[in-house]
Residue, then its C-alpha position, 0 to 999 in steps of 0.5 A: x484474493x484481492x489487495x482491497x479485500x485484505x485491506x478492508x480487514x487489516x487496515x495496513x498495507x505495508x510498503x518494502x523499499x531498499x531492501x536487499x535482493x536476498x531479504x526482499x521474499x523472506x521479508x515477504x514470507x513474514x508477512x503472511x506468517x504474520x497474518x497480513x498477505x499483502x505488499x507494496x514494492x517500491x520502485x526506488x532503487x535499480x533492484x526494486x523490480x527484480x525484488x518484486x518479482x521474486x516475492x512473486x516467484x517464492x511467495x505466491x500466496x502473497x498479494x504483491x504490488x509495485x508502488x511508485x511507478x511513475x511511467x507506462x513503461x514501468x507499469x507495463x513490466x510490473x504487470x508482466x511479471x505478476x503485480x496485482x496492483x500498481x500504486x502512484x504518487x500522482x494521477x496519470x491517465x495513461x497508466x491509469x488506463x492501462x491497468x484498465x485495460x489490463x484488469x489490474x487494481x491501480x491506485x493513484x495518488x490524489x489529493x485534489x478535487x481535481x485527481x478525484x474527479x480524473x479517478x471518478x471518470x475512471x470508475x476508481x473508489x480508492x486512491x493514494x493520500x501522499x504525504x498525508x500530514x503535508x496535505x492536511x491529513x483527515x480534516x482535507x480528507x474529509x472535506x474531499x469525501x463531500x463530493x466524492x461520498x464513495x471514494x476510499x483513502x490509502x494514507x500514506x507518509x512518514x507513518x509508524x507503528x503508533x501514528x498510523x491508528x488514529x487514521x483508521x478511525x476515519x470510515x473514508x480510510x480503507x488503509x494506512x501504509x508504511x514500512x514500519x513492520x520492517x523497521x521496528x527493532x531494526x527487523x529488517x536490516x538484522x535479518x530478524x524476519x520473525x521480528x517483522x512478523x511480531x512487528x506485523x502481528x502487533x499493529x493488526x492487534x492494536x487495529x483489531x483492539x481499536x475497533x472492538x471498542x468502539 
């Protein structure tokens, strides 16, 4: 299974960051319980790396990716131990080639006709829109797509459980990612996995539901 085919169906991708090292697999669990077996692990704190791999020792079925990496060195050990997919917040050509080689899926964040042209080169059809509001959200989005007709968006950036939806309607959106599953009712930080899957299983509905009418 691979992460952009989850996303093609879902329209999420969600992100863990700070979590504790003993929340960071049950965290994961939930997610495929709630129907949606992909993760971005932030790479934020001196644990995040070690949480990743967890995740991908007790919860195989799951896709999971390091998000944030921001040197070859980074990439390199996430790509040891097991991560499917690499998400930056800008372009690098290093990294970029690495994961190439390496035959892993690698997402670099572009929000210039500049980085799309740097990710075209490289044969990439998805990339990273970081902050999305800040960098003027589907009308930049779109305006990108005229020169770049193939490439697809993951949006990402102060997104929630009900801001997120209106990005799907754009067909140059694969996904939207954010953490608002391990957020909503303090789901993570109580503990509550459960509420993460019904957190989860909630959000794919309102997208399944948005796309049924149209």
């Amino acid at each position: 299974m691979f992460m952009t085919d989850v996303l093609n169906v879902t329209g999420i991708c969600p992100i863990l960051a700070y979590a504790e090292t003993d929340s960071a697999a049950p965290a994961a669990r939930a997610l495929v319980d709630g129907g949606l077996p992909v993760l971005e692990v932030l790479m934020r704190d001196d644990h995040a790396m070690q949480n990743l791999k967890n995740i991908i020792r007790e919860v195989p079925e799951i896709v999971a990716g390091a998000g944030t990496i921001l040197t070859v060195d980074q990439a390199r050990e996430a790509i040891d131990i097991g991560a499917k997919f690499l998400v930056l917040p800008g372009y690098s050509e290093k990294i970029v080639d690495l994961c190439c080689r390496q035959g892993v899926t690698v997402v670099p964040g572009c929000v210039t006709a500049s980085d799309l042209m740097s990710a075209n080169e490289h044969g990439l059809e998805i990339v990273k829109f970081f902050p999305v509001y800040q960098m003027g959200g589907i009308p930049t989005i779109k305006n990108l797509s005229g020169p770049f007709p193939k490439m697809r968006f993951i949006v990402t950036g102060n997104l929630d459980g009900e801001n997120f939806l209106p990005f799907l309607k754009c067909p140059k959106v694969l996904a939207a990612g954010g953490d608002w599953m391990f957020q909503e009712h303090d789901a993570l930080k109580n503990r509550d996995f459960e509420q993460i899957s019904r957190n989860l299983r909630n959000s794919v509905l309102r997208v399944q539901n948005m796309r049924n009418t149209k």
